[in-house]
C-alpha positions, -999 to 999 in steps of 0.1 A, spaced: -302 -57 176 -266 -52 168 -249 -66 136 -212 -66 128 -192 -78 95 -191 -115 103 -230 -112 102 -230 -98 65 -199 -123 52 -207 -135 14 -229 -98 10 -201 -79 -3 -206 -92 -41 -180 -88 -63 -175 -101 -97 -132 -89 -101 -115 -79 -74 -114 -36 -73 -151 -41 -88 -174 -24 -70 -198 -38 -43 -231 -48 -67 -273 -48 -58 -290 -73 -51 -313 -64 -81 -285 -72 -106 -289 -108 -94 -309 -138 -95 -332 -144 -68 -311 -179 -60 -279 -157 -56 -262 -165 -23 -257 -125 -15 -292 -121 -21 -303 -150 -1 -282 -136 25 -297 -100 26 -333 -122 28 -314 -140 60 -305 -105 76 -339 -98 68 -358 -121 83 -335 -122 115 -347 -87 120 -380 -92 114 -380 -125 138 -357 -109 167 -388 -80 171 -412 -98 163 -432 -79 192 -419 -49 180 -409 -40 144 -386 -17 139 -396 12 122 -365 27 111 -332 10 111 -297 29 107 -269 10 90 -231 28 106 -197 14 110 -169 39 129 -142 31 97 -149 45 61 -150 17 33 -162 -14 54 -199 -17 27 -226 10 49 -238 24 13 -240 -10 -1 -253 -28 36 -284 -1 35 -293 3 0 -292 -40 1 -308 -42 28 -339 -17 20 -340 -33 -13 -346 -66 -1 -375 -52 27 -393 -35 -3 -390 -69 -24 -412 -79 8 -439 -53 0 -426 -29 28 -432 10 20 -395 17 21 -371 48 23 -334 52 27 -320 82 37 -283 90 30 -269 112 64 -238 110 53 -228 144 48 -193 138 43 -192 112 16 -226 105 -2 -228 74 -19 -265 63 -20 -273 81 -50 -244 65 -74 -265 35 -73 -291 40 -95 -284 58 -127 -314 83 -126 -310 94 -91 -288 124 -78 -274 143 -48 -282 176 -58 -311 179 -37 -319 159 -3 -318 163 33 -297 197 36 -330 217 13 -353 198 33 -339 210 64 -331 244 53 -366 247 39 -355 251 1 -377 223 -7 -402 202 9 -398 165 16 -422 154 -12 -402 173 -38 -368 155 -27 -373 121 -22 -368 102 -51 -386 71 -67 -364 39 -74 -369 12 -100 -376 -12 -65 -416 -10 -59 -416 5 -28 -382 21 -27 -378 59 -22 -343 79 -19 -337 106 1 -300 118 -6 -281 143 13 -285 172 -7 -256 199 -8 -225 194 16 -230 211 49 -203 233 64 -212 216 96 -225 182 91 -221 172 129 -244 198 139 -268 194 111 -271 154 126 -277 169 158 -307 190 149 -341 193 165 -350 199 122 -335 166 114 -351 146 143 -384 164 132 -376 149 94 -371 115 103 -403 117 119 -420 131 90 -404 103 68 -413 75 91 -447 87 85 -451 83 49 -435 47 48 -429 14 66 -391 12 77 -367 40 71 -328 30 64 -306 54 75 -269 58 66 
């Protein structure tokens, strides 16, 4: 199932102009943005009905169109659902999934995992979402296109899938 802006119009929330993009745990339930990510939500959940997705990955070939805030929105709203829930930031040019929350970082994440510095347990990080685990990208690579490409990170999001219910990637 592919989505595309015009499915997401109204999620971009914004309370100025040059604000930026906003959770949908900053807003009441009622919120049209939030009603939308439950829309986007459901549609999913309807159009595989046979066959739930495990892990859903959240891309867009142009910086600054809302990935970070699509994903994070998105996972928020399946954990809100009682869904085990982690996002994982594969980004390794421009991070962003950590800025959301105030007591997550990016200093540890995918790039120790996959390097072995740390093991998965010791990077994921718990959000104030029931249900909500980050993993952030860790530590710029020097070769991020060949880090995405690994047998290591295929093996990790296997690993993750395990531990939870739907996996967001960005």
């Amino acid at each position: 199932m592919r989505l595309d802006r015009r499915d997401l119009e109204g999620c971009f929330a914004r309370e100025h102009e040059g604000d930026e993009p906003r959770l949908i745990v900053d807003m009441p339930a009622h919120a049209p943005v939030a009603e939308a990510y439950r829309t986007v939500r459901n549609s999913i959940a309807y159009a595989t009905v046979d066959h739930p997705p495990h892990s859903l990955a959240v891309t867009s070939g142009i910086p600054e169109e809302g990935k970070s805030t699509v994903a994070m929105n998105l996972a928020i709203s399946m954990a809100r659902d009682g869904r085990r829930v982690v996002v994982i930031d594969a980004d390794f040019r421009r991070p962003a999934q950590h800025r959301f929350f105030p007591d997550t970082g990016n200093h540890v994440g995918v790039t120790n995992v996959l390097l072995g510095e740390v093991r998965l347990e010791e990077a994921l990080q718990a959000l104030p979402i029931p249900g909500l685990q980050l993993l952030a990208s860790g530590p710029l690579p020097g070769d991020p296109g060949a880090l995405v490409e690994s047998l290591k990170m295929r093996q990790l999001l296997l690993d993750v899938g395990r531990q939870c219910d739907v996996v967001v990637v960005h």
